[in-house]
N, C-alpha and C positions, 0 to 999 in steps of 0.2 A: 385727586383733586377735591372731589366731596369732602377727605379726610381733614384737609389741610384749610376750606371754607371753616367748617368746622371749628378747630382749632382755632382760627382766625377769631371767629363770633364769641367765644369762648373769653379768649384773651379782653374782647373787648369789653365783654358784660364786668370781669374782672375788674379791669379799669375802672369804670364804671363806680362798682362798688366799693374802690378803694379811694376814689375822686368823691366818694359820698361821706365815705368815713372819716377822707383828711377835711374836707372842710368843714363837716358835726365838730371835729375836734379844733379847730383852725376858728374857728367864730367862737370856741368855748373858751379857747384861750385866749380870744383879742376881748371877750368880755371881762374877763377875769381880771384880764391886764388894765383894764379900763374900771375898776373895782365894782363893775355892774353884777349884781346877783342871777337877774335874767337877760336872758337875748335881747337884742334891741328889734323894731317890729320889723327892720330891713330882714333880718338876720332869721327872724322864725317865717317872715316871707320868703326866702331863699332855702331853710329847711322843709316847709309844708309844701313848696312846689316839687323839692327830692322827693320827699314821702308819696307827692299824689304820681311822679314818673316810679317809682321804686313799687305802686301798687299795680299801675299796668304791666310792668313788665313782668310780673307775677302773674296779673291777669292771661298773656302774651303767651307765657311758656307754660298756665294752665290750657289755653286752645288746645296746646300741642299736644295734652295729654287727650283730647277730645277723641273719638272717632271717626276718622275721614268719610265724606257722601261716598257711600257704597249699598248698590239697590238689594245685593244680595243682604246688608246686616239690617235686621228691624230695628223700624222706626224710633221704637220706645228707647234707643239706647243713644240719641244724638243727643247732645249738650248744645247750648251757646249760654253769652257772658251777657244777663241782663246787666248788671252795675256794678260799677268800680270807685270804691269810694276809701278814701284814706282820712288816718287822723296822725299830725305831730303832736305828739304831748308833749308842752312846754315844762312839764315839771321835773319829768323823766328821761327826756329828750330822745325822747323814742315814736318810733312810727309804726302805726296798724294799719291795713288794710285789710277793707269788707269788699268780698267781691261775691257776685249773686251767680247763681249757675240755673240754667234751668232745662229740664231733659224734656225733650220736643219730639215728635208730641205726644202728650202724656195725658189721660183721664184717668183720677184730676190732674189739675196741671202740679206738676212737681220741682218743689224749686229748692235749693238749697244756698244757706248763708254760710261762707267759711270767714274764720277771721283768722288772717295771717302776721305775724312779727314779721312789719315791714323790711325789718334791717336782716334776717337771718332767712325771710322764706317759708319760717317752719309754723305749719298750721297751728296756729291756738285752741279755736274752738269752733266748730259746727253745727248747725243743727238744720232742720228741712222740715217740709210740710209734712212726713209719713209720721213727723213723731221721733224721728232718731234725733238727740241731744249728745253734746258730750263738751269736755275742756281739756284739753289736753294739756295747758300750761300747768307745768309742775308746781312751780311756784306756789298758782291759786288753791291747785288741790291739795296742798301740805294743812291749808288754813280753813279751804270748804269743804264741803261734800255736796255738790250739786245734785239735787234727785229729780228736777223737774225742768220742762223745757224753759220756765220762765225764770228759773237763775240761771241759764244757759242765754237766754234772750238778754237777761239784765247784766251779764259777763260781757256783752259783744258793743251793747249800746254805753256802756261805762267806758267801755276802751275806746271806744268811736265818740263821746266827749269831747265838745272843743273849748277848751276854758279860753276866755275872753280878755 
């Protein structure tokens, strides 16, 4: 029964993300066909509200990676989700989401930023209060070499950008 919930939830998220994809591509080509260069503002208002559901539900199945309240695991190793925050980039037509983590309770308090590729899941870039940095996007590290946490900070606040 479990298996088949499962499978069920599965199926849906799928949907989901393929109901996200046909209509990115479904508005890209009613623009196109309408000889517009970009989205019209209905159209990126209907993309940045996917982006901001596509960043929770990322946020949603990071919980899960969480560790469940249990007296016997210490403290210092429970998470929760301070903030969820997404960007549509209009130019790209792509989605980020920043979601904030922070392990409770912790002296100091320790929080970490991940930035995820809204559309695929897969973490970009990281970094936290202890100092740990990093970018995992392929892409950017062909072009940079990040050495410090503030092109790591300035990698995450460039993707989270909302051109107007």
């Amino acid at each position: 029964m479990e298996r088949e919930l499962a499978v069920r939830e599965k199926l849906a998220a799928m949907r989901t993300e393929l109901s996200a994809a046909y209509l990115v591509a479904a508005l890209m080509g009613a623009t196109a066909a309408h000889g517009q260069s970009q989205p019209s503002a209905v159209e990126i208002f209907k993309l940045r509200d996917m982006c901001q559901a596509n960043a929770e539900k990322i946020a949603d199945e990071l919980k899960l990676s969480f560790t469940p309240y249990d007296p016997k695991i210490p403290q210092s190793i429970r998470s929760r989700i301070l903030d969820v925050d997404s960007n549509f980039d209009i130019k790209t037509l792509h989605c980020y989401a920043k979601i904030s983590v922070e392990t409770i309770p912790s002296t100091p308090i320790y929080v970490s930023v991940l930035l995820y590729d809204g559309n695929t899941k897969i973490v970009l870039a990281e970094a936290d209060t202890s100092g740990h940095q990093i970018i995992y996007d392929e892409q950017y590290k062909r072009k940079h070499l990040p050495d410090t946490r503030d092109d790591v900070d300035e990698y995450i606040i460039k993707k989270m950008a909302t051109e107007r």
